[in-house]
C-alpha positions as CSV (number, residue, x, y, z in Angstrom):
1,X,-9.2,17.5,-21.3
2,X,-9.8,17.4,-17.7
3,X,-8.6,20.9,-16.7
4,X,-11.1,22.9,-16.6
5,X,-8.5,25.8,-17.5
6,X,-9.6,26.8,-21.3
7,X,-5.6,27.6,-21.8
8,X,-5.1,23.5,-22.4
9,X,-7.2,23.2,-25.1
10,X,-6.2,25.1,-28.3
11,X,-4.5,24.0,-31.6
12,X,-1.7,21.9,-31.9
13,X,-0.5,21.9,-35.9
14,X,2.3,18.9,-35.6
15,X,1.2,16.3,-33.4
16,X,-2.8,16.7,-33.6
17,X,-2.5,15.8,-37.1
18,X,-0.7,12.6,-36.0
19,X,-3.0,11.4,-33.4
20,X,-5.7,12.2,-36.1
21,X,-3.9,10.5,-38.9
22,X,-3.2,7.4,-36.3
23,X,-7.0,7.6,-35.7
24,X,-8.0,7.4,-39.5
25,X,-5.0,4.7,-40.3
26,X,-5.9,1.8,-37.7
27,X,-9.5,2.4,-37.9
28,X,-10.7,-1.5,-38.7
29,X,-13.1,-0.1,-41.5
30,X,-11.3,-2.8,-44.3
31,X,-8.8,-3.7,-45.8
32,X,-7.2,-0.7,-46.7
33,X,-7.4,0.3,-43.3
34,X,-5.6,-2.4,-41.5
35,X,-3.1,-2.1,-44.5
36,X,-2.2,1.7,-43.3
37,X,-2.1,0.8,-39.7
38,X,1.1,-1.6,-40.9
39,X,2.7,0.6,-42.9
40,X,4.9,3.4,-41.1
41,X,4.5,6.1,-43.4
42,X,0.6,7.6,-42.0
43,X,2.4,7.4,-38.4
44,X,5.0,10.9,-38.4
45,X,4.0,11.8,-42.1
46,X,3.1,15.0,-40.7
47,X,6.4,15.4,-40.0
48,X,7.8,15.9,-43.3
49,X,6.3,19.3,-44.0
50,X,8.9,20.2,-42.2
51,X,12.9,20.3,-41.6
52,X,14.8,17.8,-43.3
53,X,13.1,14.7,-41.9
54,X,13.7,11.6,-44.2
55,X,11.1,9.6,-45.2
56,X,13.5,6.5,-44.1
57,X,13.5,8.2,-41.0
58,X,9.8,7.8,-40.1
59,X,9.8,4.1,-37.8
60,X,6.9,1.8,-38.8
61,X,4.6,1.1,-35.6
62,X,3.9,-2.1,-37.3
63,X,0.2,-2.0,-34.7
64,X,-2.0,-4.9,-35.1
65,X,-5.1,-2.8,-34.5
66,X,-8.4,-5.3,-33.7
67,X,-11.9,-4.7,-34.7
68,X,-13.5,-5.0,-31.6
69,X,-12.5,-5.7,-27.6
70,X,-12.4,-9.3,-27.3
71,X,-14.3,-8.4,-24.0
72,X,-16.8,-6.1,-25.5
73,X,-20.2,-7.8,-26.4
74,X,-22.0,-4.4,-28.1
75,X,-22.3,-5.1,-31.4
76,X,-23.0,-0.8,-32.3
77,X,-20.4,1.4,-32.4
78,X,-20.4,3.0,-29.0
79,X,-19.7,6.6,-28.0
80,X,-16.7,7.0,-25.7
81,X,-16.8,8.2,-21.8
82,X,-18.4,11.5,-21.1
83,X,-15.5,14.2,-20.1
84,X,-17.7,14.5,-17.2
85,X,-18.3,10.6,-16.6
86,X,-18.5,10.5,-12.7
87,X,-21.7,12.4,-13.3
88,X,-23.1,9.4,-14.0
89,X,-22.7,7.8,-10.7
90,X,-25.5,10.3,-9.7
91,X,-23.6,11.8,-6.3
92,X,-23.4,15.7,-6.2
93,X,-20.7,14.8,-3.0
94,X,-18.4,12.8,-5.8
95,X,-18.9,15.6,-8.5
96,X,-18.0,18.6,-6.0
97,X,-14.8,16.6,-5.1
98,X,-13.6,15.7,-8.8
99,X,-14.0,19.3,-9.5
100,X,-12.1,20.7,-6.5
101,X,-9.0,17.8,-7.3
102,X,-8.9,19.5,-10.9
103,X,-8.4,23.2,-9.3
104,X,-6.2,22.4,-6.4
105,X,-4.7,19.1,-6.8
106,X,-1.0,19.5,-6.3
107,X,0.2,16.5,-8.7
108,X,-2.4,18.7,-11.6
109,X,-0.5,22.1,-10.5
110,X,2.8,20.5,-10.2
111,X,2.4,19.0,-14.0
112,X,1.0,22.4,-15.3
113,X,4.1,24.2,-14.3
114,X,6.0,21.1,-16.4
115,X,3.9,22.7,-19.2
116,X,4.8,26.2,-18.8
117,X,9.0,24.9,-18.8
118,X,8.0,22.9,-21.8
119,X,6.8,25.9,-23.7
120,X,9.9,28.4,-22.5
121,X,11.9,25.5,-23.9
122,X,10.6,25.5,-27.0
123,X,10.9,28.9,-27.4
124,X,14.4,29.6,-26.7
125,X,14.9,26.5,-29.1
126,X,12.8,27.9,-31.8
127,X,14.6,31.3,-31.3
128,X,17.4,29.9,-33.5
129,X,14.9,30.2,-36.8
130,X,14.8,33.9,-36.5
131,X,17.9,36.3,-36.7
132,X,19.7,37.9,-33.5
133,X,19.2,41.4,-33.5
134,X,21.6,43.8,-31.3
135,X,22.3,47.6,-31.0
136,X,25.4,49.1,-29.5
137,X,26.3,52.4,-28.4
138,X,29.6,54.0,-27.6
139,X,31.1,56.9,-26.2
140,X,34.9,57.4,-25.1
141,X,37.3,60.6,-24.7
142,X,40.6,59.9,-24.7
143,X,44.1,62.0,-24.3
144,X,47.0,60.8,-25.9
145,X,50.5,61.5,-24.1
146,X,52.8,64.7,-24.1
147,X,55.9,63.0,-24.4
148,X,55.8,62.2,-28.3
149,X,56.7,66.1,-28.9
150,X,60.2,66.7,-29.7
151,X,61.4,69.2,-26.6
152,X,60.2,66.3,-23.9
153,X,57.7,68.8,-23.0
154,X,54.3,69.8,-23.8
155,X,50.5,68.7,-23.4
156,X,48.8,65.7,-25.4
157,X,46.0,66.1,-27.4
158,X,42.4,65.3,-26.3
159,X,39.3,63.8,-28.6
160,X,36.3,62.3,-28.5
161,X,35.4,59.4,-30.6
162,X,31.3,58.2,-30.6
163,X,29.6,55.7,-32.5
164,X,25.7,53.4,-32.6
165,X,25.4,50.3,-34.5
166,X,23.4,48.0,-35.0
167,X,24.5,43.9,-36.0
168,X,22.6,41.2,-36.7
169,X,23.2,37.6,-37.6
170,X,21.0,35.0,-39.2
171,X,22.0,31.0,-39.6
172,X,20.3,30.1,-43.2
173,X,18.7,26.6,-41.9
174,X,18.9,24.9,-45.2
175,X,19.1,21.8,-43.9
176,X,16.3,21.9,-41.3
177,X,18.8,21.2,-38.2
178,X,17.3,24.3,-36.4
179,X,13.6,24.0,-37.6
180,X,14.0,20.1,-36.6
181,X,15.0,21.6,-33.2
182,X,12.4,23.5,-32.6
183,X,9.8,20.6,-34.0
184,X,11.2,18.8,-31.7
185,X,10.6,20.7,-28.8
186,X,7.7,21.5,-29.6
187,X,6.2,17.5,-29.7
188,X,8.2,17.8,-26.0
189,X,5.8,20.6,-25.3
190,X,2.9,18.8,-26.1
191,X,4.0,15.4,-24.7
192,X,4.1,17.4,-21.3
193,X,0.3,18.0,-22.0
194,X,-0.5,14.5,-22.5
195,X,1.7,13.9,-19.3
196,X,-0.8,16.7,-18.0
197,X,-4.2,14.6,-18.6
198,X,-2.4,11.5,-17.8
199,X,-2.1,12.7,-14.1
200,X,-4.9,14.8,-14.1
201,X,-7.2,11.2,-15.1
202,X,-5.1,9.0,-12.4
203,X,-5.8,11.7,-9.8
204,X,-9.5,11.4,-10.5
205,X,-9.7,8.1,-10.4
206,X,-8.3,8.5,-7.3
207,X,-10.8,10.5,-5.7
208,X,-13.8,8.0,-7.1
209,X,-12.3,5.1,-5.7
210,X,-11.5,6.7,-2.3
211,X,-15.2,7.8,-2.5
212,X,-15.9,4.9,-2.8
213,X,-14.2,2.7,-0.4
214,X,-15.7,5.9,2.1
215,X,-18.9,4.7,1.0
216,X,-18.3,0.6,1.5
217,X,-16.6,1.0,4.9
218,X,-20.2,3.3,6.5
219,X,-22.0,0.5,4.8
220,X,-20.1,-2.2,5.9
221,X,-20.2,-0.1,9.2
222,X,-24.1,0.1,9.5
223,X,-23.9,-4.4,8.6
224,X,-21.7,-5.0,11.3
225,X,-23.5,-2.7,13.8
226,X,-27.1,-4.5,12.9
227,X,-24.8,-7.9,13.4
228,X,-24.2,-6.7,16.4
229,X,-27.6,-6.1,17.1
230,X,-28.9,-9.5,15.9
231,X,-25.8,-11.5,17.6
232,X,-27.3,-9.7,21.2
233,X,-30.9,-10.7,20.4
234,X,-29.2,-14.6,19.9
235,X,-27.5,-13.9,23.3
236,X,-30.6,-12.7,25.1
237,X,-32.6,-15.4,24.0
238,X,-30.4,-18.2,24.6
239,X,-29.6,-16.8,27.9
240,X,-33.4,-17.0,28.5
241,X,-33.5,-20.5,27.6
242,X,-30.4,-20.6,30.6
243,X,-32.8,-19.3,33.0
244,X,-35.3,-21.6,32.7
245,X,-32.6,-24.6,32.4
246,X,-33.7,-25.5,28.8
247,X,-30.3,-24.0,27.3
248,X,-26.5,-24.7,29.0
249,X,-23.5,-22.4,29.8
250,X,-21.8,-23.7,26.4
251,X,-24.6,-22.7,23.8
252,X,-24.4,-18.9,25.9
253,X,-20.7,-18.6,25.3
254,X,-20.3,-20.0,21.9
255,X,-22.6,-17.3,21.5
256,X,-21.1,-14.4,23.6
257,X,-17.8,-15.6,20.8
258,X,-19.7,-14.8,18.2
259,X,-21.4,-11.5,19.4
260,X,-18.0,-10.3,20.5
261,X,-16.4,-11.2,16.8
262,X,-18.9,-9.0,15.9
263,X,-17.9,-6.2,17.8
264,X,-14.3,-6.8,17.3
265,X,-14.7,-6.2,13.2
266,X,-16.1,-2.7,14.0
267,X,-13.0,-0.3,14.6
268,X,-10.5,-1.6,11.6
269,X,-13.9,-0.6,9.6
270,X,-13.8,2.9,11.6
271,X,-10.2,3.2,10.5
272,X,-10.8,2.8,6.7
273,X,-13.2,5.0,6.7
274,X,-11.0,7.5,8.3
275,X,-8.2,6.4,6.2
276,X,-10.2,7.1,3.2
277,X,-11.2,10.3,3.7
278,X,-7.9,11.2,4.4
279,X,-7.0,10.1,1.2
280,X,-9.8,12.4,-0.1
281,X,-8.4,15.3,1.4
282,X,-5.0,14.8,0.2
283,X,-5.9,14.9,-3.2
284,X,-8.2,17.7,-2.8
285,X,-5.0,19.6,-1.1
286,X,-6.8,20.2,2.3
287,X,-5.6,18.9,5.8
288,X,-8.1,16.1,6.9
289,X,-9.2,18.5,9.4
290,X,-11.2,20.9,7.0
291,X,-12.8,17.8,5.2
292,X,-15.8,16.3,5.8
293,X,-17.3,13.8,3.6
294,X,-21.2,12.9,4.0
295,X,-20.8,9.5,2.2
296,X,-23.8,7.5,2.7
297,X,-24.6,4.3,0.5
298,X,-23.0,2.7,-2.2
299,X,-26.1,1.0,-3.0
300,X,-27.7,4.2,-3.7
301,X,-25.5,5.5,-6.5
302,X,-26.5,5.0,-9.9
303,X,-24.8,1.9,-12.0
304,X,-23.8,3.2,-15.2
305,X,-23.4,1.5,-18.4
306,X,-20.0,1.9,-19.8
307,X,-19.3,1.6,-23.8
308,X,-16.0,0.8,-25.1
309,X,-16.4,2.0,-28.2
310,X,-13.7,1.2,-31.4
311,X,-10.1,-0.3,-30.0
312,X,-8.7,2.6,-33.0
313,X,-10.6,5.3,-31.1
314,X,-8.9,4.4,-27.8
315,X,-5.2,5.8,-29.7
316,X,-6.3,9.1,-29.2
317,X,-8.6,8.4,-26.1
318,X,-5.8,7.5,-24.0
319,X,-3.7,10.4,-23.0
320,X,-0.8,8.2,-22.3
321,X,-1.0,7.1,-25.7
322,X,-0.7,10.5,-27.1
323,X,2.2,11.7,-24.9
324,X,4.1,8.6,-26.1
325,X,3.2,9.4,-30.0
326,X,4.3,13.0,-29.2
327,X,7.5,11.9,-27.6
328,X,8.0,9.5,-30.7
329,X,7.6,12.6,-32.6
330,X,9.9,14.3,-30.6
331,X,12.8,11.9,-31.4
332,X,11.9,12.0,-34.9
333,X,12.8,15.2,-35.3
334,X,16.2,14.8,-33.5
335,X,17.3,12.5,-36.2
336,X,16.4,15.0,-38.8
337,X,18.7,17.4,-36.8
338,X,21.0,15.0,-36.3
339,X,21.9,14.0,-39.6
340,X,21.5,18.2,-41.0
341,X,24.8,18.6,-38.7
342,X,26.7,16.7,-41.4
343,X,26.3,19.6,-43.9
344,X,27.8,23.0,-43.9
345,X,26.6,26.2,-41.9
346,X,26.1,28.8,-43.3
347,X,26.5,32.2,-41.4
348,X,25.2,35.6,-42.8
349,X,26.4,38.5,-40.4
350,X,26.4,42.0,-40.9
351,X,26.7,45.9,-38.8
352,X,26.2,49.2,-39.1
353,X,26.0,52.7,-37.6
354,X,27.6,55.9,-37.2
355,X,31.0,56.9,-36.0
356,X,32.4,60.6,-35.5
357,X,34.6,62.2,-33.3
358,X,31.8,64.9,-32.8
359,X,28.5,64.1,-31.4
360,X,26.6,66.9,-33.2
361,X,27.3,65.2,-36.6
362,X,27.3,61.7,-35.6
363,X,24.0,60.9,-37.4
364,X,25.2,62.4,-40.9
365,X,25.6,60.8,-44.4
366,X,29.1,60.5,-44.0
367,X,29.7,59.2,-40.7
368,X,27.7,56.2,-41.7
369,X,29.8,52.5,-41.9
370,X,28.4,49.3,-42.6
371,X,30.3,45.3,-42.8
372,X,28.5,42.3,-44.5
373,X,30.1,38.7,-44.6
374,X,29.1,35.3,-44.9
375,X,30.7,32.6,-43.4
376,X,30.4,28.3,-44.1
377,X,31.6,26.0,-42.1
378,X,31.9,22.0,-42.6
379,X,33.0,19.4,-40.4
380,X,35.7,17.8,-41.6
381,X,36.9,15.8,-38.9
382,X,35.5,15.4,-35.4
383,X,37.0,12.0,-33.9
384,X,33.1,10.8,-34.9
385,X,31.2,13.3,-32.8
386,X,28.8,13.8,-34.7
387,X,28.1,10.2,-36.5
388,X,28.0,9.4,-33.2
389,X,25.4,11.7,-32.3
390,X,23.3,10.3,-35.0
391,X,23.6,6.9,-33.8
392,X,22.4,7.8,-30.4
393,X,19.5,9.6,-31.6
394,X,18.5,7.1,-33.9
395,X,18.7,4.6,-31.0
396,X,16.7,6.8,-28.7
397,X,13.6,6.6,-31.3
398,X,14.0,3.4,-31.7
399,X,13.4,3.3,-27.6
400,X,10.1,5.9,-27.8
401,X,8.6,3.2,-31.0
402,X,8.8,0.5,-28.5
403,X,7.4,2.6,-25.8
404,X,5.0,3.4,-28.1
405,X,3.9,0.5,-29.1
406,X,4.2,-1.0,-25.9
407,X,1.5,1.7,-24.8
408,X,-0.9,1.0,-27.4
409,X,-0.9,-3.3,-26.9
410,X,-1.1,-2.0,-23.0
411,X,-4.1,-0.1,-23.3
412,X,-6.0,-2.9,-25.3
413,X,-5.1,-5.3,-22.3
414,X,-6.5,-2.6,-20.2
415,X,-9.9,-2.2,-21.7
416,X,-10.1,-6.1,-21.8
417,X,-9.4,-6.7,-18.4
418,X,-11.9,-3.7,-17.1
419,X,-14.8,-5.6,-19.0
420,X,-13.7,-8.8,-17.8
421,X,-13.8,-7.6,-14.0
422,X,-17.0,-5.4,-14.5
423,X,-18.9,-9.0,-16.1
424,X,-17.3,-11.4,-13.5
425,X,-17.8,-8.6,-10.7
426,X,-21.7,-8.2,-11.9
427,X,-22.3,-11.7,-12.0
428,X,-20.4,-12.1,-8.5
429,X,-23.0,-9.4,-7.4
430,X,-25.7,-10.8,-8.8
431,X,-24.9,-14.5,-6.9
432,X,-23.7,-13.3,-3.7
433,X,-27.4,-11.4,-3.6
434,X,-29.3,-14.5,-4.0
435,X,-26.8,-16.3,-1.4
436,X,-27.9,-13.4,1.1
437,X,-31.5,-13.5,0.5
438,X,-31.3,-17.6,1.2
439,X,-29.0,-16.9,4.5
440,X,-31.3,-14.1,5.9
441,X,-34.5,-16.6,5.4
442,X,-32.2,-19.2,6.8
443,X,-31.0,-17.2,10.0
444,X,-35.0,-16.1,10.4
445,X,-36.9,-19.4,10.7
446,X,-33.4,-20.5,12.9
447,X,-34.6,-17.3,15.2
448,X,-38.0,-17.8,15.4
449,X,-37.5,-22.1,16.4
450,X,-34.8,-20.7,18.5
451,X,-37.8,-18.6,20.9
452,X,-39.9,-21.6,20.2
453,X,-37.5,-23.9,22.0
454,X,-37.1,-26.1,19.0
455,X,-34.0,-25.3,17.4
456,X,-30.2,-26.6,17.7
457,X,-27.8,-24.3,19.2
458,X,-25.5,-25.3,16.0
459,X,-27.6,-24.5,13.9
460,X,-28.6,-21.3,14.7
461,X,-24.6,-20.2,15.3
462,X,-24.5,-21.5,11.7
463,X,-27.2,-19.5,10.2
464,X,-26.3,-15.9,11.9
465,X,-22.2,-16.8,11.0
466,X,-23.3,-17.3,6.9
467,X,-25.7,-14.2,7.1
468,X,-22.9,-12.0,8.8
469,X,-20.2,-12.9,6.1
470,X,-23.0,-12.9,3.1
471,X,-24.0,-9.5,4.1
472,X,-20.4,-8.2,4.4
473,X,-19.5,-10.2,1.4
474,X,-21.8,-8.6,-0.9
475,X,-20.8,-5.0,0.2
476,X,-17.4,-5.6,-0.4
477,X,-18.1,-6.9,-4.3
478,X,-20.6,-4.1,-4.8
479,X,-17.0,-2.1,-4.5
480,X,-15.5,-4.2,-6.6
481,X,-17.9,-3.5,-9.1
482,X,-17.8,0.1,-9.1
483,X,-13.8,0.1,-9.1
484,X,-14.0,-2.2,-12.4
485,X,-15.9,0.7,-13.7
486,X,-14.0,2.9,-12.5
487,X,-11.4,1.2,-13.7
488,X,-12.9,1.3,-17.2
489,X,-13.4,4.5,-17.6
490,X,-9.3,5.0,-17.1
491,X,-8.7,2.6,-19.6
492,X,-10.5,4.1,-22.1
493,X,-9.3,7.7,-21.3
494,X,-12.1,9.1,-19.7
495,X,-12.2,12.5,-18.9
496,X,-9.6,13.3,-21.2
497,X,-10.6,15.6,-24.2
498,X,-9.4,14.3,-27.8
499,X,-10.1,17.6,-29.2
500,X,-7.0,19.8,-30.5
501,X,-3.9,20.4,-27.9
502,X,-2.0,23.7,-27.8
503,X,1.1,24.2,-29.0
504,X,3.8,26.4,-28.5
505,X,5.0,28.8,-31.2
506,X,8.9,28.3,-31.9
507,X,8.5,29.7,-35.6
């Protein structure tokens, strides 16, 4: 879990044991294994401990789990992401940041509160399982009219009449439609959790890769402003070479072009940066104003090695996952209530208390009453409400197994294409480094012939133009290389605790 807030991380009875059962049924151990992860039965089996749930109701995921990352070279069986994995980076400014966006991040806040309506839901479902419980109390005097006495005249008689009860009534749910309810909230409850971590792991990859386009713009910054530099040593030489009528007008504004170009790349820099940290301060829930981001280098954070792991781990890695299973889950259950609303109801109700026309005796033996009765009712006809109602539900889980499934072959794709941009991205790196060490030799013996008199205008302009874009070049791919890992870390759900998830209690 990402939260640091202890209150996200407790049991969950229902869904856990799905996510866990998914886990152990599409783990590519064999076989037997990748028989399991076909059948639909492992899926929502936990589901049939309680309510009336069918096993024809449970929907086969029919997942065609792999048995490694196409992608993924690691031949061991590889841990998954720390919970605290932009430690690795080695930058105490990224770590203070990604701790402050878990307190105060409004999108985290605004899905914790969708946790806490979750759970009230649940709970007023889940009240149905229990009996309703009232006490009454009463107390009236009344006088009855004069005009029933045989002369026309007279006064009425006055009396008192008091009386406390209590009632209670109970629906026996021998059919499951109420614990089905209440199951079914309660998977809603912990797909709002799941929702949770998937914000809370979005938002945090947020803040990294704001970081770290803070970092790229200083660096790319600090390149231009030693272009700059280099571009008005160019200038001041050939403009020497103008003095002394061994260079021309031509060669000094060709190269006034290029030191202005130089200069000119400078401020939509300045406003990335800004932009950036602006970003950061958003998602840290502060005006820009009371932020201030250091930065420095991107070439002095640490590279960290990334392990996929098992694809059958990443179904409970990936939060998203998990909220759809839940929601699956959810819909599950709603067929099992569905269908239980096709069978009678049965209704026990019952009272009792104490009525006397004296309140001194109303609390004796034989001012005591009680009523018992029990009641069944069965549709007959309803114009197809309620077949129809079982058609719609049965259509809506057949909508959260696509979803579901459609998350799990998503987050495969994911993985895959993180490893293939961090590979191409390192070896990108790795070229583009030796293309700048051969430019920077290049653009030095062109400077030095240059002072000697010796060298072509051309080619000097040449060698400083390659350099500039070389140097540029290769801080703009070091970003791309610590956004693929970024962006690997999201895919397989890091951050995000697989332990157990709370759940409310309906029962």
């Amino acid at each position: 879990m990402l939260s640091l807030d202890p209150n996200h991380s407790v049991a969950a009875p229902a869904n856990e044991k799905v996510g866990l059962m998914l886990m152990r049924a599409h783990r590519p151990l064999g076989r037997s294994a990748r028989t399991a992860a076909r059948s639909g039965a492992p899926v929502l089996a936990a589901l049939l401990m309680s309510g009336c749930i069918l096993q024809k109701d449970l929907p086969d995921p029919a997942l065609d789990i792999p048995a490694a990352y196409k992608e993924s070279r690691s031949r061991s069986i590889d841990q998954p992401p720390a919970l605290d994995w932009w430690r690795s980076f080695g930058s105490a400014e990224l770590t203070t940041l990604m701790e402050e966006a878990q307190t105060v991040n409004l999108d985290i806040a605004a899905a914790t509160a969708r946790i806490l309506q979750a759970d009230a839901q649940a709970r007023i479902i889940g009240a149905a399982l229990l009996p309703f419980v009232s006490a009454s109390g009463d107390a009236s005097r009344a006088r009855s009219s004069g005009s029933n006495s045989g002369s026309g005249i007279g006064s009425g008689r006055e009396f008192s009449n008091f009386s406390a009860a209590l009632s209670a009534s109970y629906e026996i749910d021998f059919w499951g439609k109420n614990r089905d309810a209440a199951l079914s909230a309660e998977e809603l409850s912990n797909a709002t959790r799941f929702d949770r971590d998937v914000v809370a792991l979005t938002t945090l990859t947020a803040v990294a890769n704001a970081y770290f386009q803070v970092l790229t713009a200083q660096d790319r910054i600090r390149i231009a402003t030693n272009n700059i530099a280099s571009a008005q040593r160019v200038y001041d030489a050939i403009k020497q070479r103008l003095d002394v009528g061994t260079g021309t007008d031509l060669d000094l504004a060709q190269q006034e072009s290029v030191l202005a170009g130089q200069k000119a790349l400078v401020p939509p820099l300045r406003q990335i940066l800004a932009q950036n940290v602006n970003i950061l301060a958003t998602l840290v829930s502060r005006p820009p104003e009371r932020v201030t981001v250091s930065g420095g280098s991107l070439r002095r954070l640490a590279s960290p090695r990334v392990t996929p792991g098992l694809p059958s781990e990443l179904l409970i890695q990936r939060p998203d996952i998990r909220r759809s299973e839940a929601q699956l889950a959810s819909t599950t259950a709603d067929v099992g209530n569905a269908r239980a609303q096709f069978f009678p109801s049965i209704q026990l109700t019952g009272s009792g208390g104490y009525q006397s026309a004296a309140l001194a005796s109303l609390f004796t033996p034989q001012t005591a009453f009680f009523n018992l009765a029990v009641g069944a009712t069965q549709p007959i006809f309803d114009a197809g409400r309620i077949q129809s109602n079982f058609d719609l539900q049965k259509a809506r889980q057949d909508e959260a197994l696509q979803i579901y499934r459609r998350s799990v072959v998503s987050a495969f794709a994911d993985v895959d294409n993180a490893l293939v941009a961090l590979r191409q991205t390192s070896e990108r790196l790795r070229l583009q480094a030796e293309v700048l060490s051969a430019s920077r030799r290049a653009f030095d013996l062109a400077e030095q012939r240059l002072r000697a008199g010796t060298a072509d205008i051309i080619t000097v302009l040449n060698t400083q133009l390659t350099l500039f874009q070389a140097e540029d070049s290769l801080a703009q791919i070091r970003l791309s290389r610590f956004l693929a890992i970024v962006s690997l870390y999201q895919a397989l759900g890091g951050g995000w605790s697989r332990g157990e998830v709370r759940t409310v209690n309906a029962l």
